[in-house]
C-alpha positions as CSV (number, residue, x, y, z in Angstrom):
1,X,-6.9,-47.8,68.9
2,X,-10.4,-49.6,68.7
3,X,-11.9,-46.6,67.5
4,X,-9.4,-46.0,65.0
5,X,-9.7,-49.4,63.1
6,X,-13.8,-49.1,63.5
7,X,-12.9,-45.4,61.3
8,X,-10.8,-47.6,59.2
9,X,-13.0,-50.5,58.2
10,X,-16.0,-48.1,57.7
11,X,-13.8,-45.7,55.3
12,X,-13.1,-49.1,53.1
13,X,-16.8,-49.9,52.9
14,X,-18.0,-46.8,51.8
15,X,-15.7,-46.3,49.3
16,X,-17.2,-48.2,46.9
17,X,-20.6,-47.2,47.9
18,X,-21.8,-44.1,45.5
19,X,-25.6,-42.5,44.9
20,X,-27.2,-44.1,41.5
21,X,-30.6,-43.3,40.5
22,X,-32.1,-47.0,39.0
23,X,-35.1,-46.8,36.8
24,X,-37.4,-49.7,35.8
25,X,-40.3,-49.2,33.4
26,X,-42.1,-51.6,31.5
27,X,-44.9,-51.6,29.0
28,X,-46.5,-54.2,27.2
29,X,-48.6,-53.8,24.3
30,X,-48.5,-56.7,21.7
31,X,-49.0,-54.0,18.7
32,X,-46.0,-52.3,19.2
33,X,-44.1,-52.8,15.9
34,X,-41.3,-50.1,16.5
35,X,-39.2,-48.5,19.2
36,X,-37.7,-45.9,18.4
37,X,-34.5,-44.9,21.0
38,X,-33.5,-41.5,21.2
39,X,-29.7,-42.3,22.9
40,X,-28.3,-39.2,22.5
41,X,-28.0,-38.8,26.5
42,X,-26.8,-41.8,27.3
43,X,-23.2,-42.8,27.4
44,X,-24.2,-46.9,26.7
45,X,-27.0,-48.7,25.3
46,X,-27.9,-52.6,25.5
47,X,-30.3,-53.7,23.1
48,X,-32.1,-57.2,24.0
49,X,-34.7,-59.6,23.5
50,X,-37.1,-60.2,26.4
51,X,-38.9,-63.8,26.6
52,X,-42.5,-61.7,26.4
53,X,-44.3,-59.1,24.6
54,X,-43.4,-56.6,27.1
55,X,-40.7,-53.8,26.6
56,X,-38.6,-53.4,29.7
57,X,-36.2,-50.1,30.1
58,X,-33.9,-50.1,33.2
59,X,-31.8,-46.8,33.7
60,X,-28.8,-46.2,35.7
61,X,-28.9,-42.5,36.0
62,X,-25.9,-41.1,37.9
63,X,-24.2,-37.4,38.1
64,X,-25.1,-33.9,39.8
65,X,-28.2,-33.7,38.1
66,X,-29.8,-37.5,38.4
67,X,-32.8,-36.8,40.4
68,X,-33.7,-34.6,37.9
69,X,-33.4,-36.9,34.6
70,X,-36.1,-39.2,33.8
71,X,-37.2,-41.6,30.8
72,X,-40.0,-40.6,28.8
73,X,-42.1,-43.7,26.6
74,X,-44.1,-42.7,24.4
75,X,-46.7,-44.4,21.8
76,X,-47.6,-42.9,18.9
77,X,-49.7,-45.6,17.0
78,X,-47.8,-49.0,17.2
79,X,-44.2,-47.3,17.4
80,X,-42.9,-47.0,21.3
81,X,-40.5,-43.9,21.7
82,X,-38.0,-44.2,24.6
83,X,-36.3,-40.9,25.4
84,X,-33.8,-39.9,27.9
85,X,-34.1,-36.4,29.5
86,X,-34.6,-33.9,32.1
87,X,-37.6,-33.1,33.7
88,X,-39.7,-30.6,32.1
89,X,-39.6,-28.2,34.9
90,X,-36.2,-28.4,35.3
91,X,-33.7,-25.0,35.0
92,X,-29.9,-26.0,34.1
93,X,-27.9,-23.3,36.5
94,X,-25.9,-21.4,34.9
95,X,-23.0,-21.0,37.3
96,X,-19.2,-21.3,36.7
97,X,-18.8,-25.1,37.7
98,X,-22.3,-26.0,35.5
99,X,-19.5,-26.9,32.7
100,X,-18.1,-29.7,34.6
101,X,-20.8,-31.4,36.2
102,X,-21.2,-34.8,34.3
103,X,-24.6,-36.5,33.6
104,X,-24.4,-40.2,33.2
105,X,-27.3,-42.3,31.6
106,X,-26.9,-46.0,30.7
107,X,-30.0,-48.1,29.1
108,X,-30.8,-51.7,29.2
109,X,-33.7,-52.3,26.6
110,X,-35.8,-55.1,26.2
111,X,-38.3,-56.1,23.1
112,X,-39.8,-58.9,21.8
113,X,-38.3,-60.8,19.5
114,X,-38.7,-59.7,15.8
115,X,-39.6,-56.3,16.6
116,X,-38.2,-53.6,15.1
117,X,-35.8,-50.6,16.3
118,X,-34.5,-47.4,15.0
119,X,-31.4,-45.9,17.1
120,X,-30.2,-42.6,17.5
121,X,-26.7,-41.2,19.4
122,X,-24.1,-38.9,19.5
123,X,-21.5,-40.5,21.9
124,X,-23.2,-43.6,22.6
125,X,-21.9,-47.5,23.1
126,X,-24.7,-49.3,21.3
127,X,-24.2,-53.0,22.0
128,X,-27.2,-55.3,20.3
129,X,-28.5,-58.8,20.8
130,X,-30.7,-61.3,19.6
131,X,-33.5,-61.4,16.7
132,X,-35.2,-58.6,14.9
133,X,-37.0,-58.0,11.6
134,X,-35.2,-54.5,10.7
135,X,-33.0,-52.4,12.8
136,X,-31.4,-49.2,12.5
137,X,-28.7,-47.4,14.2
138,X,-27.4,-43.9,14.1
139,X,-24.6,-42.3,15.8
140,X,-22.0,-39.6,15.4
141,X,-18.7,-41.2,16.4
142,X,-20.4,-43.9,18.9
143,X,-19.7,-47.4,18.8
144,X,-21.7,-50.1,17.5
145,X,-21.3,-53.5,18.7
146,X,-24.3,-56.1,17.1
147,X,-24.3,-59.5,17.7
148,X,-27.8,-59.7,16.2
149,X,-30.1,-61.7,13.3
150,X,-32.4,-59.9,11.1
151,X,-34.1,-59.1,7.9
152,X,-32.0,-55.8,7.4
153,X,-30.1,-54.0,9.7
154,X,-28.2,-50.6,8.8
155,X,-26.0,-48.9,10.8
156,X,-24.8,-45.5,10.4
157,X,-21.8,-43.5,12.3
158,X,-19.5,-40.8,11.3
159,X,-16.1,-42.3,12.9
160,X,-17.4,-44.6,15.1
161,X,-16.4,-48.1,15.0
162,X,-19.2,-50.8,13.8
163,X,-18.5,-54.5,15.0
164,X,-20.8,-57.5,13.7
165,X,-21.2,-60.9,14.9
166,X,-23.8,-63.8,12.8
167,X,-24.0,-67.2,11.7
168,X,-24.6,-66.2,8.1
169,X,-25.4,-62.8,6.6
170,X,-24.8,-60.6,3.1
171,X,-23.1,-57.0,4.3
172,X,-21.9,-54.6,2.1
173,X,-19.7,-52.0,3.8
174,X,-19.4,-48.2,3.0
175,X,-16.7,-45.6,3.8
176,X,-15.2,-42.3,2.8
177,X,-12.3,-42.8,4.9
178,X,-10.7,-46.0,3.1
C-alpha cells in the first residue's frame, strides 16, 4: 500500500516536469542602432525594452531536436542580427517519423529604448512593447500584437491578424481582402 501511494505521488509530480533547453545571451554595445530578428523558427516572439544599453535574448528551445538548436548574434556594423537555427554541423535524419518531430523556439528580446527593429516570420506570434524610433515586422500569416510608441512602425502579414495599442498615433490601414 505504502509503496503504491509513494508510485502515485511521484507519477503526479513528474507530470508536469518536461526537458526545456533555456538560453540566455546578452550583448551590449551602445552603437547598435538595429536588430534585425530573423523569427522564422520560432513559434512566439516578445519584443521589449530593457532599462540598459544591453540586448538580452532568452530562448526556450524544446522538441526532439533542442540540443541541437542554437541562437546566433551577429554584428554587422551597428545592426545586431539574432537568428534562430540548428547547429552548423548538424544532419536532419531522414527517417519515416523525421516528419512529425516538432521543434519549438520562443524568444524574449530585449533593446534599449529607441532602438530600432526589423522582424521577419512565417508562423510567428510577434507580441511588442515599449518605445522605438522605427520598427518593422514581417510575417506570412503570423500574428502581430504591438502595444508600442514610435516614429514609424510598419507591419506586414499575408493573413495574419495585426492588433495595435497607443495613446495617440496616425495609421493608415491596407488590405486586398476587404
Amino acid at each position: 500500500m505504502r509503496s503504491l501511494l509513494l508510485l502515485v505521488i511521484c507519477s503526479l509530480l513528474t507530470v508536469g516536469a518536461y526537458a526545456q533547453k533555456r538560453v540566455v545571451k546578452s550583448l551590449v554595445n551602445p552603437r547598435t542602432s538595429w536588430v534585425h530578428i530573423d523569427s522564422e523558427q520560432c513559434f512566439e516572439l516578445l519584443l521589449l525594452n530593457s532599462d540598459t544599453d544591453q540586448v538580452v535574448v532568452e530562448a526556450k528551445l524544446d522538441g526532439e531536436y533542442s540540443e541541437d538548436l542554437l541562437i546566433s548574434m551577429e554584428e554587422d556594423g551597428n545592426t545586431l542580427i539574432i537568428t534562430p537555427g540548428f547547429r552548423p554541423n548538424f544532419k536532419h535524419p531522414n527517417d519515416k517519423l523525421s516528419a512529425h518531430k516538432v521543434v519549438s523556439v520562443s524568444l524574449e528580446i530585449a533593446i534599449p529604448v529607441y532602438t530600432n527593429f526589423r522582424i521577419y516570420g512565417t508562423h510567428t506570434r510577434v507580441s511588442a512593447t515599449g518605445i522605438y524610433t522605427n520598427g518593422k515586422v514581417v510575417l506570412d500569416d503570423g500574428s502581430c500584437d504591438l502595444q508600442a510608441e514610435a516614429e514609424e512602425l510598419e507591419v506586414v502579414t499575408q493573413s495574419g491578424d495585426i492588433r495595435f495599442t497607443s495613446k495617440g498615433a496616425v495609421l493608415t490601414a491596407d488590405s486586398k481582402f476587404g
